[in-house]
C-alpha positions as CSV (number, residue, x, y, z in Angstrom):
1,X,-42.9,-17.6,48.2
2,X,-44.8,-20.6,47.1
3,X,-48.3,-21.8,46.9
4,X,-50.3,-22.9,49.8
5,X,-49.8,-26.8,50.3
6,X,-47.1,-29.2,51.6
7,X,-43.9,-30.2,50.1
8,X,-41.0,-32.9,51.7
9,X,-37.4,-33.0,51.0
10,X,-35.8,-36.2,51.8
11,X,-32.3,-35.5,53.7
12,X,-30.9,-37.7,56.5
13,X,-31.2,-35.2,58.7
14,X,-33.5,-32.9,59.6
15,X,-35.0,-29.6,60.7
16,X,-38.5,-28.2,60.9
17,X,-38.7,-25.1,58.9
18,X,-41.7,-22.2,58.4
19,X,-42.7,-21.5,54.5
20,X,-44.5,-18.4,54.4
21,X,-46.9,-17.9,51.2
22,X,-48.1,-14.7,49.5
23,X,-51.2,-14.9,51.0
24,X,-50.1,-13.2,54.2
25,X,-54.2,-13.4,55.4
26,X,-53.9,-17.1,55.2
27,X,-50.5,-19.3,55.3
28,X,-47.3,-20.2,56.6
29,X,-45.8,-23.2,56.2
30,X,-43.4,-24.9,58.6
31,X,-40.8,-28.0,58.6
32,X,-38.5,-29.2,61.5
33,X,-35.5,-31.4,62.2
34,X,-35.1,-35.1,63.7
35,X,-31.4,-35.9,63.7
36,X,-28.2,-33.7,64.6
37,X,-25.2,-33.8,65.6
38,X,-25.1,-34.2,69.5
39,X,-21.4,-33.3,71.0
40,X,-19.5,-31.5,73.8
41,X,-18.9,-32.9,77.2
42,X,-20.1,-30.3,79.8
43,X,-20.0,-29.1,84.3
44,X,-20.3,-25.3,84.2
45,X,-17.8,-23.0,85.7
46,X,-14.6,-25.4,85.5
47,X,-11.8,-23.7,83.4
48,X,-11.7,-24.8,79.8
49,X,-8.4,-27.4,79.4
50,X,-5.6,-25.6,77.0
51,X,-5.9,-29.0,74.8
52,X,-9.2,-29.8,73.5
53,X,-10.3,-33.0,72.2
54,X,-10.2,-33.0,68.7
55,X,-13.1,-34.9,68.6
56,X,-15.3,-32.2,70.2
57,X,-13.8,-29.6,68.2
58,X,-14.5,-32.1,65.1
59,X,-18.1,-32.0,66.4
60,X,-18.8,-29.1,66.6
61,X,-17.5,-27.9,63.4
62,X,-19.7,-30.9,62.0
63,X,-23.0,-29.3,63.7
64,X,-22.5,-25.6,62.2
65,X,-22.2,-27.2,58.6
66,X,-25.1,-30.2,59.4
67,X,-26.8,-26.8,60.3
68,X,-26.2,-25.1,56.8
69,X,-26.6,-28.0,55.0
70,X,-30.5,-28.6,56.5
71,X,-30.8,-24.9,55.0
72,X,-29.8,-25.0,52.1
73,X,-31.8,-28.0,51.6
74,X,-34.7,-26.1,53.4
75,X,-34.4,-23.1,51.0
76,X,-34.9,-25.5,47.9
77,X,-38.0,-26.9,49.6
78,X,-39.5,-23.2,50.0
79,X,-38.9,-22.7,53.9
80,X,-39.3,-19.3,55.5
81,X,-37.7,-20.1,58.9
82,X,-36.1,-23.3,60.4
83,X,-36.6,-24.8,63.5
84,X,-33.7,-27.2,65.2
85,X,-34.1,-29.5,68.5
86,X,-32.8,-28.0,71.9
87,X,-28.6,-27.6,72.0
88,X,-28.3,-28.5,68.7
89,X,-25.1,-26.7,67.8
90,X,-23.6,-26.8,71.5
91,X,-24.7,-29.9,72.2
92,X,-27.5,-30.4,75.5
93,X,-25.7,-30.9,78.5
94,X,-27.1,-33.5,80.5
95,X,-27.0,-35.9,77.7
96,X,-23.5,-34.6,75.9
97,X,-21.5,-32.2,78.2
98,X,-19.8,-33.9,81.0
99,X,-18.1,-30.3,81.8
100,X,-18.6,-26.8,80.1
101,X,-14.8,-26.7,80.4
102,X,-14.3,-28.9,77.5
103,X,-16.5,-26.8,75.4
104,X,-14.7,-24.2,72.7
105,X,-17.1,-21.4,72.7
106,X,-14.7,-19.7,70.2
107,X,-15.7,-21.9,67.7
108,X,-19.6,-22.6,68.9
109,X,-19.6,-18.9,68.3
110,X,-18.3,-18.8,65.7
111,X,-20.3,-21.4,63.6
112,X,-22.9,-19.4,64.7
113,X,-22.2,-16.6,62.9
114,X,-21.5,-18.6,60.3
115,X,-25.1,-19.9,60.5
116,X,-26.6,-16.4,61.0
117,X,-24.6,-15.2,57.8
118,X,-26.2,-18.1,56.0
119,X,-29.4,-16.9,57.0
120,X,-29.4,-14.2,55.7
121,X,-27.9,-15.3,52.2
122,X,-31.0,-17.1,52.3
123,X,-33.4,-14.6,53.1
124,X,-34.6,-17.7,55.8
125,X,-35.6,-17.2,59.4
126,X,-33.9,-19.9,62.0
127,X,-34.7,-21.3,65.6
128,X,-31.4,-22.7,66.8
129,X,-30.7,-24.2,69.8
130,X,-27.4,-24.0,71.5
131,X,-25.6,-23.1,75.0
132,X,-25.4,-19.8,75.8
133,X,-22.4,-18.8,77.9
134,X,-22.3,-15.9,80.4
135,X,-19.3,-14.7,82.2
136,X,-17.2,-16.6,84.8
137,X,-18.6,-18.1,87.0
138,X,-22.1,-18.1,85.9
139,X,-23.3,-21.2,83.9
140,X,-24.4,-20.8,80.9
141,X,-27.9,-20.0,79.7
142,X,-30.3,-23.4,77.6
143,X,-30.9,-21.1,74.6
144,X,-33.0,-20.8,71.6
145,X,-31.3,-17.8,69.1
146,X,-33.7,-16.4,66.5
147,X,-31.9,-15.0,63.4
148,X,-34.0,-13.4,61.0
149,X,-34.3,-13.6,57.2
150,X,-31.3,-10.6,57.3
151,X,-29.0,-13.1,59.4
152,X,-29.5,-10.9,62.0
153,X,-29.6,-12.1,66.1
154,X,-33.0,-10.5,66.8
155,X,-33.9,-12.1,70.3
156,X,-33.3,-15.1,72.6
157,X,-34.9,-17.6,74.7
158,X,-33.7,-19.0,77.7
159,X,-35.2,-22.3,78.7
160,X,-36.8,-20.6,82.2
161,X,-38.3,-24.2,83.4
162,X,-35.1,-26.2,84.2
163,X,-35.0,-29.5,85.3
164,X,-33.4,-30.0,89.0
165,X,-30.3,-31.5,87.2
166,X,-30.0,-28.7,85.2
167,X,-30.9,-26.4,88.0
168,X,-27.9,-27.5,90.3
169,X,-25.0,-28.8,87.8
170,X,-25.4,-26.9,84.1
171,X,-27.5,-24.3,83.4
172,X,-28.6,-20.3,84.9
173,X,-32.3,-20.3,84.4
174,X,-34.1,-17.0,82.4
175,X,-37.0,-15.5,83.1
176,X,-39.2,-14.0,80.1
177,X,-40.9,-15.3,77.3
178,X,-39.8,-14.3,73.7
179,X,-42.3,-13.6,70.4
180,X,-41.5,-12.9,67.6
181,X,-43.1,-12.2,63.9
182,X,-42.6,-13.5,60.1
183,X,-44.9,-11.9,57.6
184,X,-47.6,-11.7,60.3
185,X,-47.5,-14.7,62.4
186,X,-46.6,-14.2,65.8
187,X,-44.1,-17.0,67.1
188,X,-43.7,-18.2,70.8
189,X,-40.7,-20.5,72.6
190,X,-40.6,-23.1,74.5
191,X,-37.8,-25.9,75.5
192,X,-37.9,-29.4,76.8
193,X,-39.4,-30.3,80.0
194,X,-41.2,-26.4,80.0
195,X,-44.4,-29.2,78.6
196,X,-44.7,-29.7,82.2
197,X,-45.6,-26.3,83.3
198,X,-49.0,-25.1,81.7
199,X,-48.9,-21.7,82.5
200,X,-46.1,-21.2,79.9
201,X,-48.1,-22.1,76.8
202,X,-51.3,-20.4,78.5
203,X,-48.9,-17.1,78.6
204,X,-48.3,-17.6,75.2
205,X,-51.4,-18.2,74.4
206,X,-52.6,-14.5,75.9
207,X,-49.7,-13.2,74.1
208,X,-51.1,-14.1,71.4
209,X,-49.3,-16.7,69.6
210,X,-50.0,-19.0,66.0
211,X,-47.5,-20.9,66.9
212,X,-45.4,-22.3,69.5
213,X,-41.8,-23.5,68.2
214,X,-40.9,-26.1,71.1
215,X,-37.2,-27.3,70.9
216,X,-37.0,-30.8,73.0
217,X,-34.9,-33.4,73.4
218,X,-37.3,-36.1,75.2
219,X,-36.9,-38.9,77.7
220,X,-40.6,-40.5,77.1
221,X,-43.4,-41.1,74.3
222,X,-46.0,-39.3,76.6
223,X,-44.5,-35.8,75.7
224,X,-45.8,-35.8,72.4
225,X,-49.6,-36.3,73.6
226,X,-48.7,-33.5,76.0
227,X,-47.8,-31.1,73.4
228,X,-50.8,-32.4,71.0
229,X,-53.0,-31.1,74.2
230,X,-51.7,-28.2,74.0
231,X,-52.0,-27.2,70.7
232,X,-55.7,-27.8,71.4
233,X,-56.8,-26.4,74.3
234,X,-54.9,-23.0,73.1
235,X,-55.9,-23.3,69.6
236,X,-52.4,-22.5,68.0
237,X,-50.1,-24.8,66.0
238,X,-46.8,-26.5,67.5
239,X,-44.0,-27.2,66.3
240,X,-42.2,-29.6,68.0
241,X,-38.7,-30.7,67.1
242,X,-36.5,-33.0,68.7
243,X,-32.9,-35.1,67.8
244,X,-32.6,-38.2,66.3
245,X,-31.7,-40.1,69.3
246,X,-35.3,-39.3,70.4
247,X,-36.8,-40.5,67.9
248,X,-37.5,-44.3,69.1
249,X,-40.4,-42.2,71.2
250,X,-41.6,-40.0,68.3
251,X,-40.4,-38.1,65.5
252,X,-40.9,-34.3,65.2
253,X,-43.8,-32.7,63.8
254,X,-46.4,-29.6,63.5
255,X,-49.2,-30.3,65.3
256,X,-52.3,-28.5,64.1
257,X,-54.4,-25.6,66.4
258,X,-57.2,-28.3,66.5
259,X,-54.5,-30.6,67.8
260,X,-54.3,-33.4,65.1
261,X,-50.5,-34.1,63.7
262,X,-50.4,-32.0,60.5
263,X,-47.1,-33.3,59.1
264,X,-44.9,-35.2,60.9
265,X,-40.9,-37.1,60.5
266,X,-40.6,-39.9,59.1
267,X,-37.9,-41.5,56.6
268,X,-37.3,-38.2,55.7
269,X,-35.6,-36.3,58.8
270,X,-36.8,-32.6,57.1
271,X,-40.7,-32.1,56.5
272,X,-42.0,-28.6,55.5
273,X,-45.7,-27.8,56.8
274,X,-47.8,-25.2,56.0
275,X,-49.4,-23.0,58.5
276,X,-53.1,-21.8,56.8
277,X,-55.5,-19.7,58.3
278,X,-57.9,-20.9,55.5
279,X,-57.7,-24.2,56.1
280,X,-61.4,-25.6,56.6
281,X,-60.5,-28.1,58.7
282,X,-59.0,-25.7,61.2
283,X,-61.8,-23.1,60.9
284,X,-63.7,-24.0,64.7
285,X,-60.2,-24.0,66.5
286,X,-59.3,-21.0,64.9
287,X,-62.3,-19.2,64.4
288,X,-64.9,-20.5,66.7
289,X,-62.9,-21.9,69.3
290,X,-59.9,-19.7,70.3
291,X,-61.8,-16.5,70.2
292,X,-64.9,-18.1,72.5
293,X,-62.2,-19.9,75.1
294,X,-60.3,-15.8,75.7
295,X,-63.5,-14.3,76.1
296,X,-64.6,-17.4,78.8
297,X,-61.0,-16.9,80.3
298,X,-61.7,-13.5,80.8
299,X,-64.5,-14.5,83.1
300,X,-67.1,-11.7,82.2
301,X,-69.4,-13.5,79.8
302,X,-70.1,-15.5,83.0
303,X,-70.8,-12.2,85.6
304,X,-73.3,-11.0,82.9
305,X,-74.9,-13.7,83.6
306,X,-74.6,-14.1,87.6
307,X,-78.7,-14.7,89.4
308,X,-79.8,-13.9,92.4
309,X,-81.6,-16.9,93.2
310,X,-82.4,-19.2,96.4
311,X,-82.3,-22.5,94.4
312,X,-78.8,-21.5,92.8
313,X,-77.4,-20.4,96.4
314,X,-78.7,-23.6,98.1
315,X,-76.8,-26.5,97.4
316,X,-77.8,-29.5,100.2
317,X,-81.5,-29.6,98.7
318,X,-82.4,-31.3,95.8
C-alpha cells in the first residue's frame, strides 16, 4: 500500500494500473497502458493451418511477456490492478487478424496463464484484453479477463456492443455487464465502440460503479471527449486505455468523476493514478452531485412535488 498521491514510471510501453491505499474510506489509485504489441491475423471459424507463421507465434509470445514486463514495472510503482487496451494479448481483429485460423490459442492461452500466475506473485489485480474462443464454429467472444490479486480468473466481459464488421466477420457478441471489487471499489467494463451506446455506462452507473475500466482501440479524437462526458454526467472515474497506434488521437488516461483528465499518457506509456474519495476537488461530483442526479433519476423528488393547477395545465396562454 502506499500513501495517497500520484507516482509515474517511465517504460516504453504502457498499461493503466489501480494503486489501492490503506485508507480504504478514501483512495485508489490507477495507471493504464498506451503501446502493445498488436499481432495475429484473424476470419472466425476457418480451420487453423498445421504451419503457423512464426512471426505470429513470435508475437504472441512477445505480448504475454510485454504484459509481465508492464507488471512488474507496475508493482514497483505501487499498482493494485492493471488495466491493458482491447485485444491486447490476442491481438483485435479488425485491425490485426485477417483469419482466426492463423491464431494459436494454445499459446494465447497459455501466456495467459502465465499472466494470471504473475498476478498473483504480485498480489496485483489485471484487466486484460484478449480473444476469447468458443467452440467450432462459433467466433470467438472480444474479451476483457479480470484476474485477481490471487492470479485467479474471477469473471469476464464480453464486448456486447459490436461494431457491424465485427458483428458479421469476427466476433459472437455477449450480453451482461461484469463488476467487480478491490478493497471496496466497485469496477465496471466497457470496450471500444460500447462509447456509443449510453445506456451501458448509465447501467453501470445504477450498478453502482467508481469506476469504469474502458479498453479501446480508437479510430477518432472525438472518443476521448465522449468518455470525458461520461465520467461527468455519472459522476465516476474512467479509465480509458488504448494502444500505441492510437495514440496520434489521444493517449490513455483516468478521467476524474467531475470529468477533468486526472493523469493522463504522455512520454511515459505507464502512468499510475490515484482514485480518492477525499479529494476536494471531487467532493460536488461525488458527494453532491451523484447522489442528487439517482435520486432525480428515480423521478419521485419530482411527483412530490406535482400541482394541480390551471396555469401549469394550460400551455397556449401566456
Amino acid at each position: 500500500m502506499r500513501a495517497r498521491g500520484r507516482a509515474r514510471a517511465h517504460v516504453e510501453v504502457g498499461a493503466w494500473l489501480l494503486r489501492i491505499h490503506a485508507d480504504q474510506t478514501s483512495g485508489l489509485s490507477v495507471s493504464r497502458p498506451s503501446a502493445c504489441h498488436r499481432d495475429l491475423p484473424a476470419c472466425a471459424g476457418e480451420p487453423r493451418d498445421r504451419h503457423l507463421p512464426a512471426q505470429l507465434v513470435v508475437r504472441s509470445r512477445a505480448n504475454g511477456a510485454e504484459v509481465r514486463r508492464m507488471l512488474r514495472q507496475a508493482s514497483a510503482a505501487g499498482a493494485r490492478l492493471a488495466h491493458f487496451p482491447e485485444g491486447f494479448l490476442s491481438g483485435y481483429a479488425v485491425e490485426d487478424v485477417a483469419s482466426w485460423g492463423e491464431v494459436d490459442w494454445a499459446l494465447v492461452h497459455r501466456e495467459l496463464e502465465d499472466v494470471a500466475a504473475f498476478a498473483g506473485e504480485l498480489g496485483m489485480w489485471v484487466v486484460l484484453g484478449s480473444a476469447h474462443p468458443l467452440t467450432e464454429p462459433h467466433w470467438p467472444h472480444n474479451s476483457l479477463y479480470v484476474i485477481s490479486d490471487e492470479g485467479r480468473l474471477v469473471d469476464r466481459y464480453d464486448k456486447r456492443k459490436c461494431s457491424h464488421t465485427e458483428l458479421t466477420r469476427f466476433y459472437t457478441p455477449g450480453f451482461e455487464p461484469v463488476v467487480f471489487e478491490i478493497d471496496g471499489f466497485r469496477f465496471g467494463l466497457a470496450i471500444c465502440i460500447e462509447i456509443n451506446f449510453p445506456d451501458v455506462f448509465a447501467e453501470y452507473d445504477r450498478l453502482g460503479v467508481d469506476c469504469l475500466l474502458l479498453s479501446a482501440y480508437p479510430v477518432d479524437s472525438i472518443f476521448a471527449i465522449k468518455a470525458r462526458a461520461y465520467a461527468a454526467v455519472h459522476n465516476y472515474w474512467l479509465s480509458l486505455s488504448v494502444p500505441a497506434q492510437a495514440t496520434n488521437l489521444f493517449h490513455s488516461g483516468l478521467i476524474g468523476p467531475h470529468g477533468e483528465v486526472a493523469d493522463a499518457g504522455g512520454e511515459s506509456s505507464l502512468v499510475v493514478g490515484t482514485l480518492d474519495r477525499a479529494d476536494p476537488a471531487l467532493r460536488c461530483a461525488l458527494e453532491l452531485a451523484r447522489p442528487w442526479r439517482t435520486m432525480a433519476r428515480a423521478g419521485e423528488v419530482y411527483e412530490q412535488r406535482r400541482v394541480t393547477d390551471e396555469r401549469s395545465r394550460v400551455r397556449t396562454e401566456f
